[in-house]
Each structure stands twice: as structure tokens, then as C-alpha cells.
C-alpha positions as CSV (number, residue, x, y, z in Angstrom):
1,X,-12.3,9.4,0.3
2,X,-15.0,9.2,2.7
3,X,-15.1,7.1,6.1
4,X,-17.7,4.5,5.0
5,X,-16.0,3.9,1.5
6,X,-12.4,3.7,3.0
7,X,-14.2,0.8,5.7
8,X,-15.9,-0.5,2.7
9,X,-12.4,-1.1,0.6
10,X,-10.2,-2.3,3.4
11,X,-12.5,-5.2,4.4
12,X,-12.6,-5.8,0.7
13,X,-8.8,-5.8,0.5
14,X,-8.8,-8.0,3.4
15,X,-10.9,-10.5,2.0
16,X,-9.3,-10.7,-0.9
17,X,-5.7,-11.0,1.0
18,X,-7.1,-13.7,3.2
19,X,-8.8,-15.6,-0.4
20,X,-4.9,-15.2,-2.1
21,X,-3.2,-16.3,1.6
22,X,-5.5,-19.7,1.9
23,X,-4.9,-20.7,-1.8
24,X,-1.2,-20.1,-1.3
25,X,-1.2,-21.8,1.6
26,X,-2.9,-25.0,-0.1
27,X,-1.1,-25.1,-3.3
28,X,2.5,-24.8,-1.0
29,X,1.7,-27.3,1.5
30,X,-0.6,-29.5,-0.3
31,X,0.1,-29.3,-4.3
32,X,3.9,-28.9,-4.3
33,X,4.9,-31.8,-1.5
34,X,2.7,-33.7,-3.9
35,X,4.7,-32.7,-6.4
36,X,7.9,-32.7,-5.3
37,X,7.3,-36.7,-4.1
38,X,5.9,-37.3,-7.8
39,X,9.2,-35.8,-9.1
40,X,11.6,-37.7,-6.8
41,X,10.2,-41.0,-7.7
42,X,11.4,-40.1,-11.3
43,X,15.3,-40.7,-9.3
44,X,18.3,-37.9,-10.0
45,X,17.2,-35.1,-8.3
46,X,20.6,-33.3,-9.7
47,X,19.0,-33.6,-13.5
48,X,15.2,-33.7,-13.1
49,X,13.8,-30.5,-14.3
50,X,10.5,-31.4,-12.8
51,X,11.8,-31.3,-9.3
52,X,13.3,-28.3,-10.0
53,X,10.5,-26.2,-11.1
54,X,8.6,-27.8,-8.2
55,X,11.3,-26.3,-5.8
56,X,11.6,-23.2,-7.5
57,X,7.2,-22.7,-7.2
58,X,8.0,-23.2,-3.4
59,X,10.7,-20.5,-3.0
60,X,8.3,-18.4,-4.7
61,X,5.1,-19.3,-2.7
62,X,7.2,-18.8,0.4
63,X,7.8,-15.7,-0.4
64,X,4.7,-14.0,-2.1
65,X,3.1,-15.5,1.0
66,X,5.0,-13.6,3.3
67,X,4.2,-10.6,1.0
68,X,0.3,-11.4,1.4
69,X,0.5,-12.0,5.2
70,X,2.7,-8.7,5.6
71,X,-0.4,-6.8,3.8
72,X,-2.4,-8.5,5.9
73,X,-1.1,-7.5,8.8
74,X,-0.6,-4.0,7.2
75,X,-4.4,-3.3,6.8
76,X,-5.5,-5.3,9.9
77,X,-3.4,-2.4,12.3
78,X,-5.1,0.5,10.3
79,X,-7.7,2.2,12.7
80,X,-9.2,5.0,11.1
81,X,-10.6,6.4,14.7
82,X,-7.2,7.3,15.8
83,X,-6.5,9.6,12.7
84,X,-6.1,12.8,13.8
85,X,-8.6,15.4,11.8
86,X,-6.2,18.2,11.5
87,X,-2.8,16.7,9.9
88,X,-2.3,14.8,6.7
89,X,-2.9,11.5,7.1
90,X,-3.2,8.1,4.9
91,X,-6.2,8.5,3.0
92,X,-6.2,12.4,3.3
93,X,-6.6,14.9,-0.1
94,X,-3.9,17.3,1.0
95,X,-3.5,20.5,-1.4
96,X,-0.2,22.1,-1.7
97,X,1.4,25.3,-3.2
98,X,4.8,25.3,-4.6
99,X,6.3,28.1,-3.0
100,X,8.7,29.1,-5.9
101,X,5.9,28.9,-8.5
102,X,3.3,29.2,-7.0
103,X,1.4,26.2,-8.2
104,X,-1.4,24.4,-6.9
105,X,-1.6,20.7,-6.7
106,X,-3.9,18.2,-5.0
107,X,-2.7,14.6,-3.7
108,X,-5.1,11.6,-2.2
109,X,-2.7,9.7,0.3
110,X,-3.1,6.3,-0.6
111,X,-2.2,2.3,-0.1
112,X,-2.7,1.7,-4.1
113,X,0.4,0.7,-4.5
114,X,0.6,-1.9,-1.8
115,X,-2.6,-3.3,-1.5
116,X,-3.5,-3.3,-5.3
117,X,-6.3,-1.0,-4.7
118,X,-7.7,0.3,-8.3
119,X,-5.8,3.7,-8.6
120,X,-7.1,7.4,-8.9
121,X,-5.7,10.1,-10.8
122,X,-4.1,12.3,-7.6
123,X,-3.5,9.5,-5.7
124,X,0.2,8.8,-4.5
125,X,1.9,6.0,-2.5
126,X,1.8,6.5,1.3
127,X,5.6,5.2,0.8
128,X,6.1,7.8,-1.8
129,X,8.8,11.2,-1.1
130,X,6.1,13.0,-1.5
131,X,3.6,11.4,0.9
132,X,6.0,10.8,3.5
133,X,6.9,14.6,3.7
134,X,3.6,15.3,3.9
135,X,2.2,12.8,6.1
136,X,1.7,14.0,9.7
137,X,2.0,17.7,8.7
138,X,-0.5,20.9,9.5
139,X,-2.1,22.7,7.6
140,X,0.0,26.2,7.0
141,X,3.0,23.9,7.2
142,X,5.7,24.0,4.7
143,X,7.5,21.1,3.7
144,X,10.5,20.1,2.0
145,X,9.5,17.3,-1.2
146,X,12.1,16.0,-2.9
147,X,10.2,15.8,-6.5
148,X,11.1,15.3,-10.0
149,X,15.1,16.0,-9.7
150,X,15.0,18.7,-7.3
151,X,13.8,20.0,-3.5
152,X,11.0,21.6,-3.7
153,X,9.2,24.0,-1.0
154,X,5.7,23.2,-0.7
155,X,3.0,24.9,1.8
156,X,0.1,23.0,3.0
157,X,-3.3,25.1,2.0
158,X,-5.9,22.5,2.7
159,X,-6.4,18.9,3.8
160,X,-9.7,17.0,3.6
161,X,-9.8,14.3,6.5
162,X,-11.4,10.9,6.2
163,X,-14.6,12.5,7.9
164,X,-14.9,14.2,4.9
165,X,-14.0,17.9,6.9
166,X,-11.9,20.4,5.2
167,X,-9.1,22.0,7.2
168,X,-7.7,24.9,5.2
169,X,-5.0,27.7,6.6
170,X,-7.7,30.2,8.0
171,X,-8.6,28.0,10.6
């Protein structure tokens, strides 16, 4: 992924975070004390199912809400300036040899996961084994993974940065 597109999907995740936080915020602070007064009035609060279901919408709200701001928060400290150009980093195609076999792979370092960005076929989790061994890494490097079962030995052979420069072992 290139700089520009990258810039382009992180305000849009942040929009769309800041969209989910305010509706949250006005159906849990708004709706639900509206509802949970409505349900009182009906007396027993130890048998009224409607006060419960209002309680148990606030539990979640309170906590998908910390989710959101979490996210928020998350994307808001990115800045892609202060990636360095020669080590894997979060957003970075990194390719990789297995040194027992010999394989090639390819992986795009990315946030899918967390911020519900739409997926792409190489792409893996910035909070997956794989990422995290290779995030911060050289090129030339050779990492330990811990994939599928077993440790694998894998040697970095080429990243492309977010400026869209390739960094391979030769230089």
C-alpha cells in the first residue's frame, strides 16, 4: 500500500470510528436512561425483564464503546512520517524465504483485523506471530515465526515501504 491510499483509509476509519463512537454515545446516555426509567415505573426491578435487557444494552455499550475509543485512539497515534524506510513496518509487503524449504511468501502488514478494514489476500494482523516477528526487522534478517504448529526460520529478501520503495538484500 501506497502513502496516499494508506492517509486516504485511516481518515476513513476514523470517521467511521468517530460516526459508531457518537451514536453509542447517544443511544447509552440518552436512549437507555430513557429506558431504564420507562422500565422502573413498571415496579419489581428483581422480575422485570424489560429493565433487565435495558441494563444488559448498557453493559454492552460501555464496553464496545471503550472498544471504539481504544481504536480511536489506536489510529489517531499512527504517523506514517516516522516509519522508518528500511525495516518492516505496519503497512509494509515484506517477502520472506523459509530457510528449511526454501519457500517464498509475501505478507502486507496490516490493521484489518482491528479496524475492520476490508481485507487483502496477503494481508496479516499487525498483532499476528507472524507480524510481530517480523515487524521492526531488516532486510537480510532472519527471524524466528512461530507458524502453523511449528518454528519456522524465515529470512527477509524484500520489503516494500509505504513510499512505495523496495528494499531487497543487495542493498
Amino acid at each position: 500500500m501506497k502513502m496516499e491510499e494508506i492517509k486516504q483509509k485511516l481518515e476513513a476509519v476514523r470517521r467511521k470510528l468517530r460516526e459508531d463512537i457518537e451514536k453509542m454515545e447517544y443511544e447509552l446516555h440518552v436512549e437507555i436512561p430513557k429506558a431504564l426509567h420507562t422500565a422502573a415505573e413498571h415496579g419489581d426491578l428483581s422480575e422485570n425483564a424489560e429493565y433487565d435487557a435495558a441494563k444488559q444494552r448498557q453493559s454492552f455499550l460501555q464496553g464496545r464503546l471503550r472498544q471504539l475509543y481504544e481504536k480511536f485512539e489506536m489510529v489517531n497515534r499512527i504517523d506514517l512520517e516516522t516509519f522508518p524506510r528500511d525495516r518492516v513496518t505496519l503497512f509494509s509487503t515484506v517477502t520472506v524465504i523459509d530457510c528449511e524449504t526454501e519457500m517464498e511468501r509475501s505478507f502486507l502488514i496490516s490493521l484489518a483485523d482491528i479496524l475492520e478494514m476490508e481485507a487483502c489476500p496477503n494481508g496479516i494482523s499487525f498483532h499476528s506471530p507472524i507480524a510481530q516477528a517480523l515487524l521492526g526487522q531488516p532486510c537480510g534478517e532472519i527471524v524466528d515465526v512461530q507458524w502453523r504448529d511449528r518454528t519456522h526460520e524465515w529470512e527477509i529478501v524484500r520489503i516494500e515501504n509505504i513510499w512505495g520503495e523496495v528494499i531487497t538484500e543487495e542493498e
